[in-house]
gemmi code that builds the backbone of each chain (N, CA, C; Angstrom):
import gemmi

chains = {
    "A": [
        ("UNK", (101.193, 135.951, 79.486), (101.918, 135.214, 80.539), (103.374, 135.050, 80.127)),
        ("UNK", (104.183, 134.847, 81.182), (105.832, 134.721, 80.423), (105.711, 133.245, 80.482)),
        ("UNK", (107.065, 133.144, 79.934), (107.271, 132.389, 78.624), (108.890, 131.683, 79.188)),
        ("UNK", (108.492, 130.415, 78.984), (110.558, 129.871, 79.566), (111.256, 130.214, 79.012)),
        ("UNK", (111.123, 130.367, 77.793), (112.175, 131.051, 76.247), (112.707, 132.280, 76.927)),
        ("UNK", (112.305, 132.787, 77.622), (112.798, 134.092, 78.330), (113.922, 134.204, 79.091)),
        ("UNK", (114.418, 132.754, 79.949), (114.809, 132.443, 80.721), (116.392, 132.270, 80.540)),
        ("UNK", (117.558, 132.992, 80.976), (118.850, 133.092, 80.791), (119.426, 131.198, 80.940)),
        ("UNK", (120.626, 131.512, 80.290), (120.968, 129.970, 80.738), (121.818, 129.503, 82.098)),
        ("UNK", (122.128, 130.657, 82.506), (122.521, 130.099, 83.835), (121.493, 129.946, 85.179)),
        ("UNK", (120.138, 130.216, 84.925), (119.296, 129.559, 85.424), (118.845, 128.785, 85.027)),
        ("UNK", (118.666, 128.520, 83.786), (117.751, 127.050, 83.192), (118.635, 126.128, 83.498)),
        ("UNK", (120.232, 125.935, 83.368), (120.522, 125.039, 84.068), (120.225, 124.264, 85.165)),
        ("UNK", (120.382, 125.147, 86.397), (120.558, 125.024, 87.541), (118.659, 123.939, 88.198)),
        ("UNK", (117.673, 124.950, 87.221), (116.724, 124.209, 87.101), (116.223, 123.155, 86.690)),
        ("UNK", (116.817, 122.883, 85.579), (116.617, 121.393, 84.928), (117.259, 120.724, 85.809)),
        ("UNK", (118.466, 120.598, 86.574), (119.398, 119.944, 87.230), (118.498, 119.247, 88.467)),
        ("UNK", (118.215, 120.178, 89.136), (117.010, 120.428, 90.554), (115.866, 119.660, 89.921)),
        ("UNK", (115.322, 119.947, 89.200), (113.538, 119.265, 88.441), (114.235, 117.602, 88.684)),
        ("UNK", (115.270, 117.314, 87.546), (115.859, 115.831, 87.331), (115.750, 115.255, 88.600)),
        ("UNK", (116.871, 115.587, 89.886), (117.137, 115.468, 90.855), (116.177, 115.205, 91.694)),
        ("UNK", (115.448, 115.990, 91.775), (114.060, 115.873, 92.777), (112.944, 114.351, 91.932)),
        ("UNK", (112.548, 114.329, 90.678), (111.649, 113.855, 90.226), (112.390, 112.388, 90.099)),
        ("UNK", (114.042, 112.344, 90.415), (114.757, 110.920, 90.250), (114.698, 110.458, 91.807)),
        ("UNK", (114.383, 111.750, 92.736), (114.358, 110.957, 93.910), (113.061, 110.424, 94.910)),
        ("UNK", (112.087, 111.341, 93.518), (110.807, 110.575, 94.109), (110.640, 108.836, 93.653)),
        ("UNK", (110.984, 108.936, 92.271), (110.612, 107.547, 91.731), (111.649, 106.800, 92.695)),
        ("UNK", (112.746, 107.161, 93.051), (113.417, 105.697, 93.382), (112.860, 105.187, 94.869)),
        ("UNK", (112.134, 106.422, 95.395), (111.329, 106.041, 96.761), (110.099, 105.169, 96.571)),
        ("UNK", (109.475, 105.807, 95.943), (108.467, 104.858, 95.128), (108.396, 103.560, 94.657)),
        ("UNK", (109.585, 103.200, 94.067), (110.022, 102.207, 93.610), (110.537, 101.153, 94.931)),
        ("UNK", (111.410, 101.756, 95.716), (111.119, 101.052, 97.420), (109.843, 100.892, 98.366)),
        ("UNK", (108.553, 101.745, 98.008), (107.647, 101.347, 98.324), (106.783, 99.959, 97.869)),
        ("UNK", (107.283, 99.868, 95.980), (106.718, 98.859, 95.429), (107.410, 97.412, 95.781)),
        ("UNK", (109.330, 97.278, 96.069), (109.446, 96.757, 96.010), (110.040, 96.145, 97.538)),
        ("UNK", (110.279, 96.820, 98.581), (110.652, 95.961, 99.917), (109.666, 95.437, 100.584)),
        ("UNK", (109.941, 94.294, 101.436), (109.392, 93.118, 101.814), (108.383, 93.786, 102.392)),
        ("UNK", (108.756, 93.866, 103.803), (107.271, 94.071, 104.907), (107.195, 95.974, 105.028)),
        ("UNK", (105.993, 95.890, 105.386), (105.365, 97.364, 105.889), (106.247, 98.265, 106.494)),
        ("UNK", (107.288, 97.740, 107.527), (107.921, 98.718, 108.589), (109.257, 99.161, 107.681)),
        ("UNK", (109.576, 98.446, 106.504), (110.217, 98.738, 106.235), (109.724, 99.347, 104.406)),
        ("UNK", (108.778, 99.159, 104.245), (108.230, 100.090, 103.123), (107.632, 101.547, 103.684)),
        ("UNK", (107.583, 101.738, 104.830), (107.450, 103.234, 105.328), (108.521, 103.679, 105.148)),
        ("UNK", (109.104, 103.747, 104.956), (110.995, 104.378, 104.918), (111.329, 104.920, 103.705)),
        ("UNK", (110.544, 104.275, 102.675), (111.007, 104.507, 101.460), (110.690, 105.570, 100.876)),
        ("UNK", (109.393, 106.187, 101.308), (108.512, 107.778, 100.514), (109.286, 108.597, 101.173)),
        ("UNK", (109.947, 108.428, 102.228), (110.525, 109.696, 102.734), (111.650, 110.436, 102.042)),
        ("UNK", (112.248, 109.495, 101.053), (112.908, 110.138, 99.956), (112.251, 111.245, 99.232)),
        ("UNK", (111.388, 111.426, 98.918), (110.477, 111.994, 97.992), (109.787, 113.178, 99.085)),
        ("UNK", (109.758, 112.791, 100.151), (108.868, 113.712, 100.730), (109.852, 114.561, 101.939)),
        ("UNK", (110.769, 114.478, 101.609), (112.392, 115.747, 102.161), (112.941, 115.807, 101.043)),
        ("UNK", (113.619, 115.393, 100.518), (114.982, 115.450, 99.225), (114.003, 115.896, 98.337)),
        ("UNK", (113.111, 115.027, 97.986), (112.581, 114.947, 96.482), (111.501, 116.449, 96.218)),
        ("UNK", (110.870, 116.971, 97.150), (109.862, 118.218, 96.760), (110.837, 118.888, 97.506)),
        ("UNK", (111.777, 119.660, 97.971), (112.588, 120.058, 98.544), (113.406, 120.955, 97.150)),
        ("UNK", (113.624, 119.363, 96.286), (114.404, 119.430, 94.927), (113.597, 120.897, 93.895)),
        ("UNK", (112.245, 120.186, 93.699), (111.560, 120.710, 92.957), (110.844, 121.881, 93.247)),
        ("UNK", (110.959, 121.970, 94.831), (110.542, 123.697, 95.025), (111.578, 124.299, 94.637)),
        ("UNK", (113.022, 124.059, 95.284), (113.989, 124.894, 94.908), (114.028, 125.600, 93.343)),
        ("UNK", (113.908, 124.680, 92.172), (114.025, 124.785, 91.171), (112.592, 125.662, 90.821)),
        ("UNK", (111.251, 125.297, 91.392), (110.543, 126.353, 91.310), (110.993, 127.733, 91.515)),
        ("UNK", (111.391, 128.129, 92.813), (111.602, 129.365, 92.873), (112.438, 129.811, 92.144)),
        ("UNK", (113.582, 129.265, 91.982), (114.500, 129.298, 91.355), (113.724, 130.111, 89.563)),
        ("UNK", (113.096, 129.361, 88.721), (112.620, 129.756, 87.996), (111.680, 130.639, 87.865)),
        ("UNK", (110.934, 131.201, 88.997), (110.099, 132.412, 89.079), (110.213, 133.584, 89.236)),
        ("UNK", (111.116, 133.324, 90.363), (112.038, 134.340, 90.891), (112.966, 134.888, 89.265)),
        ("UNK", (113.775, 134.485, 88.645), (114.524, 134.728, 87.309), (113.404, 135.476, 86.148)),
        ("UNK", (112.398, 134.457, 86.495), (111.199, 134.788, 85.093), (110.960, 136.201, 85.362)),
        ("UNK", (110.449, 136.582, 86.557), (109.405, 137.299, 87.263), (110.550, 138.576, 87.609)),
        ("UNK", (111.760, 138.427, 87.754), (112.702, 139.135, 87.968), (112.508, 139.781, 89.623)),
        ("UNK", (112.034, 139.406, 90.424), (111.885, 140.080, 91.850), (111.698, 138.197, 92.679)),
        ("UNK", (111.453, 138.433, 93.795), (111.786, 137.339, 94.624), (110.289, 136.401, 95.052)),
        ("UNK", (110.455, 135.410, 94.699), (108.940, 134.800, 94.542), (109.452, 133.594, 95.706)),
        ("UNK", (108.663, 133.445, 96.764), (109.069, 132.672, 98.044), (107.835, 131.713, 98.289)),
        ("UNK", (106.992, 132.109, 97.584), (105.204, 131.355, 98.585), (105.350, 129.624, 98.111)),
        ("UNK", (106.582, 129.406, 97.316), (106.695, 128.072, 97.753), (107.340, 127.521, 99.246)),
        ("UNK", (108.089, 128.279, 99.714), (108.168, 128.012, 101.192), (107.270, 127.655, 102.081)),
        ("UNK", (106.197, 127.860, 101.521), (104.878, 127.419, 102.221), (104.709, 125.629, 102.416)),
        ("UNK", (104.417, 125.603, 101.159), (104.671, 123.805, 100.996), (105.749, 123.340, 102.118)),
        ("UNK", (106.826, 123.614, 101.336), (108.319, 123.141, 101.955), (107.595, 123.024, 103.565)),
        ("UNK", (107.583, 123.770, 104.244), (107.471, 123.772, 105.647), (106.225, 122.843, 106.214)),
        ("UNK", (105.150, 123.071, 105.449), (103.666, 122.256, 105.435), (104.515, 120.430, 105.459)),
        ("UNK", (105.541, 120.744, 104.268), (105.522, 119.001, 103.927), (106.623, 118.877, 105.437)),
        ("UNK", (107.180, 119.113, 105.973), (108.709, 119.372, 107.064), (107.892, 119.297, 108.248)),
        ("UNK", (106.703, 119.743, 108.480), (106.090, 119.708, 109.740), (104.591, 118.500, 109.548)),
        ("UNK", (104.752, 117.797, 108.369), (103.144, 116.884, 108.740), (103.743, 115.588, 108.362)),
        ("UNK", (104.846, 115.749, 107.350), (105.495, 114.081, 107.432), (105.789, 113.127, 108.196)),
        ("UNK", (106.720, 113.631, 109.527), (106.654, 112.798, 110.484), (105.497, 112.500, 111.435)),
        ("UNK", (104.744, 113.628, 111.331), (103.285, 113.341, 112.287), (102.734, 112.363, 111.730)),
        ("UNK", (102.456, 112.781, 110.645), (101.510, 110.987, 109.644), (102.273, 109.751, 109.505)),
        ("UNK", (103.640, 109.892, 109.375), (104.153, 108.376, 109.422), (104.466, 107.993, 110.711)),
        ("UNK", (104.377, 108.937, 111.961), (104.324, 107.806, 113.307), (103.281, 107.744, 113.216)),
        ("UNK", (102.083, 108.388, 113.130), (100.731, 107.764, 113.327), (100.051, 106.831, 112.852)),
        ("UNK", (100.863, 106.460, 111.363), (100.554, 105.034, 110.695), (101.198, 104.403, 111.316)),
        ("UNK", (102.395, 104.266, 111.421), (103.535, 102.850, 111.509), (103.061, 102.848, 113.458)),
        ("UNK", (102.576, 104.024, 114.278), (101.919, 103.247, 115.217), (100.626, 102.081, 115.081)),
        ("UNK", (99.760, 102.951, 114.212), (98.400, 102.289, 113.770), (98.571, 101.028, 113.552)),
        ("UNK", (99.784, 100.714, 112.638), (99.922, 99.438, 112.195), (101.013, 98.408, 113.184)),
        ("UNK", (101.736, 99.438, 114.626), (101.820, 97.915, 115.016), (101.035, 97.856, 116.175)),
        ("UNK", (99.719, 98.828, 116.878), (98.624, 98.586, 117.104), (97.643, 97.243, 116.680)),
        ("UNK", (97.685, 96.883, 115.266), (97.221, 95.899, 114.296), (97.896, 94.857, 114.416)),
        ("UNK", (98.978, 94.699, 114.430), (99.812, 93.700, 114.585), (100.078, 92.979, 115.605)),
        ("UNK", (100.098, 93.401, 116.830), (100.121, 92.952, 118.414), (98.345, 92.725, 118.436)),
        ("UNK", (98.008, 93.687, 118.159), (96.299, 92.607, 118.165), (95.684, 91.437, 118.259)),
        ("UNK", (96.605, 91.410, 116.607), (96.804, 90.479, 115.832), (97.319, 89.139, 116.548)),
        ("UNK", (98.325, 89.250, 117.393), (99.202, 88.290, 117.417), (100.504, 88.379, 116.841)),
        ("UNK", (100.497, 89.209, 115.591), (101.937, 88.788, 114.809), (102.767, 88.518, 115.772)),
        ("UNK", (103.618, 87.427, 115.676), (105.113, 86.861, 115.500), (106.699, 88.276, 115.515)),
        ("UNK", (105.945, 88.735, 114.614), (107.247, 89.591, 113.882), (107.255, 91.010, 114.626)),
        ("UNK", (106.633, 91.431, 115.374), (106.877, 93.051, 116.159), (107.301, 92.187, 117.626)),
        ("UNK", (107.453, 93.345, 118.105), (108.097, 93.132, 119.507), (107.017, 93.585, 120.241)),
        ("UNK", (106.787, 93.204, 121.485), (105.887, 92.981, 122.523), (105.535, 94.156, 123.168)),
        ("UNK", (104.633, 94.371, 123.746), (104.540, 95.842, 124.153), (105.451, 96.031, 125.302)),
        ("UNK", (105.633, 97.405, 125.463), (106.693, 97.328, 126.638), (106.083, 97.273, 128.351)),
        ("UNK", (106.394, 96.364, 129.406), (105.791, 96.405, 130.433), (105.130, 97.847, 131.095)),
        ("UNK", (104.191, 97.704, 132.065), (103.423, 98.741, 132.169), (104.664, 99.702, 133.490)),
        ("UNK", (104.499, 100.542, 133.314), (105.430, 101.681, 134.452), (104.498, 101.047, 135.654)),
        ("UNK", (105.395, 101.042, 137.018), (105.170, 100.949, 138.383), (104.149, 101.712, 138.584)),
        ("UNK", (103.305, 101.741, 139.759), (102.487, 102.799, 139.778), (103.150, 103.404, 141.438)),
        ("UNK", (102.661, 104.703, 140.928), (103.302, 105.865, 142.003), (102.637, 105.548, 143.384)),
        ("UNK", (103.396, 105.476, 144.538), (102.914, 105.446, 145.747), (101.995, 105.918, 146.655)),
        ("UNK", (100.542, 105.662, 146.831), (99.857, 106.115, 147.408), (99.773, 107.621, 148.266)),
        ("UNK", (99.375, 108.581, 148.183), (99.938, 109.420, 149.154), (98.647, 109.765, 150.285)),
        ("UNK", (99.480, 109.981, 151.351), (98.806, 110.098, 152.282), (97.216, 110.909, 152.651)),
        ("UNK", (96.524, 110.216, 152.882), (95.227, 110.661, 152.962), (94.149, 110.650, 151.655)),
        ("UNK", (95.169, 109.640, 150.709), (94.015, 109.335, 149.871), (94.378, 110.071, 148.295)),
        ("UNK", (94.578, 109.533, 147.160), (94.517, 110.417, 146.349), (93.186, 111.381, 145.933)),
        ("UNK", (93.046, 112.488, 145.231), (92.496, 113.395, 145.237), (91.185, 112.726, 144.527)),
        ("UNK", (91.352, 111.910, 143.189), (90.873, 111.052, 142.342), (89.912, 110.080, 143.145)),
        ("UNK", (90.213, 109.601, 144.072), (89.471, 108.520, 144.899), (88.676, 109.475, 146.364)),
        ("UNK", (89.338, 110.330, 146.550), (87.980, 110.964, 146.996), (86.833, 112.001, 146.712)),
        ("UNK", (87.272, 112.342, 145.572), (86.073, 112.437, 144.328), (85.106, 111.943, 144.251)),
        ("UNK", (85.632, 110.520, 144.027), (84.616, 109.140, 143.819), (83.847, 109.183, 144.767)),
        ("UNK", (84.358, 108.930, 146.271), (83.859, 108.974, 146.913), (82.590, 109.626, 146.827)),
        ("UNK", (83.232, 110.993, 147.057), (81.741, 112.073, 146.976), (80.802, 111.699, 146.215)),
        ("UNK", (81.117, 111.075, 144.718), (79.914, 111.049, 143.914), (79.083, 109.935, 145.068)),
        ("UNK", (80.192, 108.565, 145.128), (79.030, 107.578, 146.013), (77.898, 108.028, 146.946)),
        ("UNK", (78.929, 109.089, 147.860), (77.910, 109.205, 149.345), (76.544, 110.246, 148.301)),
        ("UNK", (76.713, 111.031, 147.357), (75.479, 111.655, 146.955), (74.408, 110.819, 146.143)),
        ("UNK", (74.566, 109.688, 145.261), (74.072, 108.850, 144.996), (73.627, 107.836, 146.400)),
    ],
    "B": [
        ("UNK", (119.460, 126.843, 73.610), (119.852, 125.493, 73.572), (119.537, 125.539, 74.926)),
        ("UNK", (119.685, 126.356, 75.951), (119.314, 125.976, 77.056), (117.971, 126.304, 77.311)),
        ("UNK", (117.089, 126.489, 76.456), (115.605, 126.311, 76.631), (115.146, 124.875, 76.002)),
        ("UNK", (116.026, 124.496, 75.292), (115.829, 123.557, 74.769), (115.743, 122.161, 75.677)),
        ("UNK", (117.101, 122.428, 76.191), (117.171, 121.348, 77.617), (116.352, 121.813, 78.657)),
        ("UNK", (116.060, 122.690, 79.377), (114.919, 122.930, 80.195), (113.486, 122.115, 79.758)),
        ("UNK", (113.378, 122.412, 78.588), (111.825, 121.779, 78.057), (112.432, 120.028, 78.345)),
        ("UNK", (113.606, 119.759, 77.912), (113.686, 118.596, 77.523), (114.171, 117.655, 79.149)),
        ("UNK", (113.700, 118.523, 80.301), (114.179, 117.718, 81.447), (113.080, 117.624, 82.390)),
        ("UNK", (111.728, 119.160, 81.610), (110.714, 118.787, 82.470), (109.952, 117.587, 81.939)),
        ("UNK", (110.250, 118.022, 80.799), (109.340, 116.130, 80.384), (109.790, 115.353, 81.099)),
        ("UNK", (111.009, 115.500, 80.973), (111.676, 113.523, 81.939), (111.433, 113.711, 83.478)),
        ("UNK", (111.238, 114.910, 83.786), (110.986, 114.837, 85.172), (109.510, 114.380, 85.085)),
        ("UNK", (108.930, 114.822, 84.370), (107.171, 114.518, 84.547), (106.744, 113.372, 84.177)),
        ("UNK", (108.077, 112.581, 83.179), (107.714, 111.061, 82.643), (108.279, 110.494, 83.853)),
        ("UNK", (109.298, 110.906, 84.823), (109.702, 110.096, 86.029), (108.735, 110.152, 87.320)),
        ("UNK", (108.068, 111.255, 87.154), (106.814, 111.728, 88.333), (105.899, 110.750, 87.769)),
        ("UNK", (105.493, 110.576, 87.256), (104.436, 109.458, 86.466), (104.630, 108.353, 86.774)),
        ("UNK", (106.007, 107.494, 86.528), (105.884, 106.373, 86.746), (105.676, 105.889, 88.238)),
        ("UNK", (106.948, 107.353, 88.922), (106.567, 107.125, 90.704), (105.087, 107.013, 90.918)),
        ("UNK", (104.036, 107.801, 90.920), (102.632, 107.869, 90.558), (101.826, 106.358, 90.254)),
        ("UNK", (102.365, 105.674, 89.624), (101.867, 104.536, 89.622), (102.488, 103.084, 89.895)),
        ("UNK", (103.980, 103.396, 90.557), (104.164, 102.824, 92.103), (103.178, 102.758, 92.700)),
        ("UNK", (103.331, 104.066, 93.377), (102.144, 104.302, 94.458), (100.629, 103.694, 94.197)),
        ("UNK", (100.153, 104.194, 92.919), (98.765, 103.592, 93.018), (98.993, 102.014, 92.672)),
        ("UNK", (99.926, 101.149, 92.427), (99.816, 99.543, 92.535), (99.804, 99.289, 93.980)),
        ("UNK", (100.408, 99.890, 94.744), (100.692, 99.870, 96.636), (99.010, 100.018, 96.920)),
        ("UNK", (98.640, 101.485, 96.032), (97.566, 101.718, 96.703), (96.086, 100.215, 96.371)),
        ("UNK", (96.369, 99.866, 95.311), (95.210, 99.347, 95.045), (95.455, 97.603, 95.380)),
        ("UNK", (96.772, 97.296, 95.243), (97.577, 95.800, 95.650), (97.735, 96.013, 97.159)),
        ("UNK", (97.980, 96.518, 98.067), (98.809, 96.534, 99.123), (98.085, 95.373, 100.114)),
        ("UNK", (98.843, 94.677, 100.784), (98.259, 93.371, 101.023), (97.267, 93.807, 102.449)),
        ("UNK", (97.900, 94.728, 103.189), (97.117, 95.063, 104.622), (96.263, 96.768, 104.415)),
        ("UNK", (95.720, 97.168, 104.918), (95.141, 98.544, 104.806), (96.516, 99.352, 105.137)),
        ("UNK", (97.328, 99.248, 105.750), (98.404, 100.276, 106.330), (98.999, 100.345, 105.194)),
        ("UNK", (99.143, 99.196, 103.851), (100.068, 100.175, 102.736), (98.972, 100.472, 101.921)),
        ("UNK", (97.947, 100.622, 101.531), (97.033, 101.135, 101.289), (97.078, 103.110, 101.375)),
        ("UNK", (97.416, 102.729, 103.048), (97.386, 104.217, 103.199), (98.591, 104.905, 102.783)),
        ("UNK", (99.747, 104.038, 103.132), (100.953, 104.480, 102.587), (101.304, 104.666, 101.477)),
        ("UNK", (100.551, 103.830, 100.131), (100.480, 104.576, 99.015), (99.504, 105.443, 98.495)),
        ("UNK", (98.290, 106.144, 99.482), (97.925, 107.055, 99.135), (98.599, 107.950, 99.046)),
        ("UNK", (99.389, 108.169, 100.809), (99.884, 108.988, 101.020), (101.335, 109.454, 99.872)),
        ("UNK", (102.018, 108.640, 99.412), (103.092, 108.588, 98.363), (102.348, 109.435, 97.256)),
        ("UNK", (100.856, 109.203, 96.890), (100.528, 109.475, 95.521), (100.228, 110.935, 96.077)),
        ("UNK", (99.914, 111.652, 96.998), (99.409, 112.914, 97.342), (100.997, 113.645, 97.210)),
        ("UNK", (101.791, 112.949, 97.964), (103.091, 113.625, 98.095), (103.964, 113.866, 95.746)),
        ("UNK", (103.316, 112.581, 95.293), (104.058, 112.579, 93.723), (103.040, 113.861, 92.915)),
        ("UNK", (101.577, 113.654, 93.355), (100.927, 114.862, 92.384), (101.181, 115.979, 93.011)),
        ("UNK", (101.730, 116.521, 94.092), (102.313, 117.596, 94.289), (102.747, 118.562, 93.351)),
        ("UNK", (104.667, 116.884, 93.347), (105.382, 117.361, 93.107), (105.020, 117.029, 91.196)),
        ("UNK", (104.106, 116.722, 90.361), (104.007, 116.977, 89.080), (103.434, 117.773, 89.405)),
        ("UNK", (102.496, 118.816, 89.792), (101.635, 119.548, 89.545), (102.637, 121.243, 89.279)),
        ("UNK", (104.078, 121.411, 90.794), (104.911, 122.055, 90.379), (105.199, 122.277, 89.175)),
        ("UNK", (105.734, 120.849, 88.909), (106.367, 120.862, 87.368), (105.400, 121.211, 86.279)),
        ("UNK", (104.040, 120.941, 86.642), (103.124, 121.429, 85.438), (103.238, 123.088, 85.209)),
        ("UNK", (103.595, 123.921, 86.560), (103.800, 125.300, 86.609), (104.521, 125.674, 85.785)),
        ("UNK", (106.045, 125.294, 86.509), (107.425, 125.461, 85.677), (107.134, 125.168, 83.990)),
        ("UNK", (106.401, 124.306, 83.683), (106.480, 124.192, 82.201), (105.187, 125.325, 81.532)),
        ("UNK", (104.035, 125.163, 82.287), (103.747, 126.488, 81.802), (103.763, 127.780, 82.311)),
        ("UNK", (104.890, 128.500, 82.831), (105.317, 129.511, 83.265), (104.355, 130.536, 84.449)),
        ("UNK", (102.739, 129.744, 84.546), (101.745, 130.329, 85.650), (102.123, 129.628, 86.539)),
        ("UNK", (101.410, 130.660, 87.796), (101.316, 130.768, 89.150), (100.335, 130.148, 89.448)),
        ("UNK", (99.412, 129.730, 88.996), (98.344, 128.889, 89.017), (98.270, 127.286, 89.829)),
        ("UNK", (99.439, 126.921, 89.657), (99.310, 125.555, 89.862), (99.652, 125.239, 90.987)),
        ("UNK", (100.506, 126.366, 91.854), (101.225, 126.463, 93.296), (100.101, 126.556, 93.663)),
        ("UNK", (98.932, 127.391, 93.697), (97.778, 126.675, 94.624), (97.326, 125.414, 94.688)),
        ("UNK", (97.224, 124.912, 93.386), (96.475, 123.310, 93.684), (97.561, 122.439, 94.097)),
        ("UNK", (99.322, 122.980, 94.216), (99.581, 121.800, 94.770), (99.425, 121.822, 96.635)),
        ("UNK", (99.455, 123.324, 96.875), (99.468, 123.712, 98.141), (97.869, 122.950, 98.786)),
        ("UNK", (97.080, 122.943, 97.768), (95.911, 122.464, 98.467), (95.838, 120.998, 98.591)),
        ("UNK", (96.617, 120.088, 97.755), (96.846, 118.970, 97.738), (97.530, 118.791, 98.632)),
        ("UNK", (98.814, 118.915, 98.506), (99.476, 118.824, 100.288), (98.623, 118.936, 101.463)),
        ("UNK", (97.952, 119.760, 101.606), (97.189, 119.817, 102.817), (96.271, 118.854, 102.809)),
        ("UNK", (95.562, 118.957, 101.876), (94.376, 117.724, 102.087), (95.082, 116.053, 102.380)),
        ("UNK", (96.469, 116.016, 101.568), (96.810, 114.910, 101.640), (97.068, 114.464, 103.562)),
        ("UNK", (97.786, 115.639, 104.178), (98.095, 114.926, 105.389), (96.605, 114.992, 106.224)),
        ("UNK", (95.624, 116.173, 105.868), (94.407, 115.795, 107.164), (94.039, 114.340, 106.516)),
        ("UNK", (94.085, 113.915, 105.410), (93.626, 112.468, 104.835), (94.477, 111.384, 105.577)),
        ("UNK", (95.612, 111.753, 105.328), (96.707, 110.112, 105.972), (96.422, 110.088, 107.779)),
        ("UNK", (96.114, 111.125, 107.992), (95.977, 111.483, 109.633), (95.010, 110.934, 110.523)),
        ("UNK", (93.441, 110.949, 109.311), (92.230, 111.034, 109.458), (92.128, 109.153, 109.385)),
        ("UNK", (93.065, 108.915, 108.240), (93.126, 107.355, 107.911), (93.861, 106.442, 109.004)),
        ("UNK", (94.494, 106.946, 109.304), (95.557, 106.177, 110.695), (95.110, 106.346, 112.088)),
        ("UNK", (94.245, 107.271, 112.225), (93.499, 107.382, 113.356), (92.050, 106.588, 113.590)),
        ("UNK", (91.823, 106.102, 112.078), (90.366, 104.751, 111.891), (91.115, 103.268, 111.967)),
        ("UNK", (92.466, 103.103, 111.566), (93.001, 102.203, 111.649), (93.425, 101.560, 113.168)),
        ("UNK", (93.653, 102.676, 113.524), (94.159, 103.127, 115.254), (92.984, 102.274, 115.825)),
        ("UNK", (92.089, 103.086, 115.758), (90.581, 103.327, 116.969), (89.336, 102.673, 116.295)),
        ("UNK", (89.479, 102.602, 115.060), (88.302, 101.867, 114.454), (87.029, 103.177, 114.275)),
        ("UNK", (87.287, 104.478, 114.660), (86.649, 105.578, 114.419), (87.668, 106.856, 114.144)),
        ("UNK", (86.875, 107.753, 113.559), (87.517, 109.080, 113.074), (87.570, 109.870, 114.829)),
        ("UNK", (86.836, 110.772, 114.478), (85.702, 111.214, 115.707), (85.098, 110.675, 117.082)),
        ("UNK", (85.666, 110.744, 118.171), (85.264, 109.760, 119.125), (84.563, 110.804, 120.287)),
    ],
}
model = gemmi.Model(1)
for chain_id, residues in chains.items():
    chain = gemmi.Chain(chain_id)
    for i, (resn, *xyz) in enumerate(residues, 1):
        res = gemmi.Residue()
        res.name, res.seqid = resn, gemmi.SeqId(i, " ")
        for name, pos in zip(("N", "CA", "C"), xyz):
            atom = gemmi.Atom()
            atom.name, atom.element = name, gemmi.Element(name[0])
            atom.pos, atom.b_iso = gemmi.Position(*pos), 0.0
            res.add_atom(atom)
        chain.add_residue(res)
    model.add_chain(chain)
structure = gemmi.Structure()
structure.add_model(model)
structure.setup_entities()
């Protein structure tokens, strides 16, 4: 298997730099997860880590494979895009979940749901939906 | 000398991935409501990722880009699967 010792120094730089960078910007997200007050605002904090911070450390992956391996090594792009397309899906679906929980709840501290939309004006001869129904009635 | 510092930055990256790592699991196992619960799972799926990379880079295999690729994935059908029981009170409806 190769070996980092192999590795010129104007890439090992550039890599150690990227590794630091990325692995300093997970902890300090982390560290805002451990330490801000309420929930809506401890969701905010991993997102450091989960754009900047593996972003950091793929780069520096390829970066080092690609050099080791001497030809072009990409299948970390895979991740990258995996983490770019499911991050925001999972954190609206929590931080909905949770103020789902919270208005339940009662809490005080979220804001109220928003009034319901008008409903659309009857149209003539009945919507399609209600004479459906119908039909089921008159066959029952 | 510059292998020297390479070795000597994945450690600190992997001693800084670590401590993030157990951020997350005090969130995960302290967190006062289930929603940071999930939110520091989700943190700890996103930190062993990114050590598991770094476990590559330090030992020079290709090996480890699968298990983090499989971790990533499992991590979001997990946070997805978890916020949708929190949601609805079921997975599967």
């Amino acid at each position: 298997m190769t070996n980092a010792a192999d590795l010129p120094a104007w890439a090992a730089l550039p890599t150690a730099l990227l590794l630091l960078l990325g692995a300093g910007l997970a902890l300090t997200g982390s560290l805002g997860l451990l330490r801000l007050g309420s929930f809506y605002e401890r969701i905010h904090a991993p997102t450091l880590g989960t754009t900047m911070g593996i972003s950091c450390v793929l780069l520096a992956s390829m970066l080092f494979f690609s050099v080791l391996q001497t030809r072009l090594v990409l299948h970390e792009l895979l991740i990258a895009v995996l983490m770019a397309a499911t991050t925001p899906v999972t954190l609206m679906l929590l931080a909905r979940a949770a103020l789902y929980r919270d208005r339940s709840e009662g809490c005080d501290e979220v804001p109220p749901p928003p009034p319901p939309l008008p409903s659309p004006p009857d149209l003539p001869g009945g919507s399609p939906q209600t004479q459906v129904s119908a039909k089921v009635i008159e066959r029952t | 000398m510059s292998t020297e510092l390479l070795s000597w930055s994945i450690l600190l990256a992997q001693i800084l991935l670590t401590l993030a790592m157990a951020c997350a699991a005090y969130r995960l196992l302290r967190g006062p409501r289930a929603q940071d619960r999930v939110l520091g799972l989700d943190t700890l799926y996103v930190n062993a990722t990114m050590l598991l990379l770094t476990f590559g880079i330090r030992t020079g295999s290709t090996l480890y880009f699968e298990a983090a690729l499989i971790i990533a994935l499992l991590g979001f059908v997990a946070t997805a699967a978890l916020a949708k029981f929190l949601m609805r009170g079921e997975v599967i409806e």
